[in-house]
N, C-alpha and C positions, 0 to 999 in steps of 0.2 A: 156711166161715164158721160161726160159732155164733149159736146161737137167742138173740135178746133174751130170753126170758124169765130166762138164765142169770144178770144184772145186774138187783137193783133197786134198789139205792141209788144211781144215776146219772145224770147228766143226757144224753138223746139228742138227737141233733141227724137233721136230713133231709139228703139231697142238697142240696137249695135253701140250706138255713143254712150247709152245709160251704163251697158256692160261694160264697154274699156274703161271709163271712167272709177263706175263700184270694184273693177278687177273681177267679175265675175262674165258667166256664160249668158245668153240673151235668152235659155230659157229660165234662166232663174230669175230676171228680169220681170220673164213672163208671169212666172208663179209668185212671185213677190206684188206683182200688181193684181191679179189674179185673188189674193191674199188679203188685199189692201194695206199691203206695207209700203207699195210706193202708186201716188196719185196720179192716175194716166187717163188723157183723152182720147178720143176714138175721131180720127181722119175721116170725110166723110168718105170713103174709101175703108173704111172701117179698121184702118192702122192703130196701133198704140202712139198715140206720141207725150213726153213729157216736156214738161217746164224745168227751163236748166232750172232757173231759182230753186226748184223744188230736188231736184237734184242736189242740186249745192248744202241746200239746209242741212237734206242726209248724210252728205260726205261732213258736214261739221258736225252735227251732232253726233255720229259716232266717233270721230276723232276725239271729240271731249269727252266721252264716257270712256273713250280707250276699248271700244268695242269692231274700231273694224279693222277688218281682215283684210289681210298683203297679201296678193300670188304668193312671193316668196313663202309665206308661213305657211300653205299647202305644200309647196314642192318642200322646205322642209323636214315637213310631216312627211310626205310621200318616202323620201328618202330613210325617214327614221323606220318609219313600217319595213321599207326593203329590206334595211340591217337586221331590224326584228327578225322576218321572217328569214332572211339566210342562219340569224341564230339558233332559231327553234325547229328548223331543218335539220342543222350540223346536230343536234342533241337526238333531234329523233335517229337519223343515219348511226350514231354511237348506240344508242339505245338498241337500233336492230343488230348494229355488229355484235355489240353485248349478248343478246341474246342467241346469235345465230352461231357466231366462233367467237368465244369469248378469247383464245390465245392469240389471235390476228389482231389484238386490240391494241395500238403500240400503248409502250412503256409509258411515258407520259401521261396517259388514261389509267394506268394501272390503278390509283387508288378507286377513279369507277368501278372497275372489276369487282374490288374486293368488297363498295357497297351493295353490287348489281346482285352479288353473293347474298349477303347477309341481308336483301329484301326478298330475295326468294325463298331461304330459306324461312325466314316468320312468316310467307305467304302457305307453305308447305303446312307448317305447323298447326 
């Protein structure tokens, strides 16, 4: 990496600014440069610092490829995963009551019952 001092007609930016701006964490910032997906100089102080310009270029060009990623479409995600897993919780929970007192299963589940049945039995078999 090259010395700041090499640039001074430009604007720098910190780790911190790089992240608010990509919508990401400062160390992914870190591993991204780290990576050489984003071009950073070293403070003589031995800091990361970037070139907005070169910042900017990255926020266009994934906007044009349609490739970058919003906070919101994580906490979206996040949100779909907690659904997910309260669903495939409720299934295991039936699945134990199934197993453990199948009569305690309300009516509503009953067709479960009657497949919970006819898998054990061709397990039996």
């Amino acid at each position: 990496m090259d010395s700041v001092g090499e640039r001074t007609d430009t604007t720098w930016l910190h780790v911190a600014d790089v992240a608010r701006l990509l919508g990401v964490s400062a160390n992914t910032v870190r591993r991204w440069t780290d990576a050489g997906r984003i071009a950073a100089y070293r403070s003589p102080g031995g800091h990361r610092r970037f070139l907005a310009e070169d910042v900017l270029a990255i926020l266009s060009d994934e906007e044009v490829a349609g490739a970058a990623a919003h906070p919101g479409d994580f906490a979206e995600l996040r949100r779909q995963t907690q659904d997910l897993r309260a669903v495939v919780q409720a299934g295991l929970d039936l699945t134990a009551l199934l197993a453990e007192a199948p009569r305690d299963v309300p009516e509503h589940a009953a067709p479960l019952r009657a497949d919970r049945r006819a898998s054990l039995r061709h397990l039996r078999a």
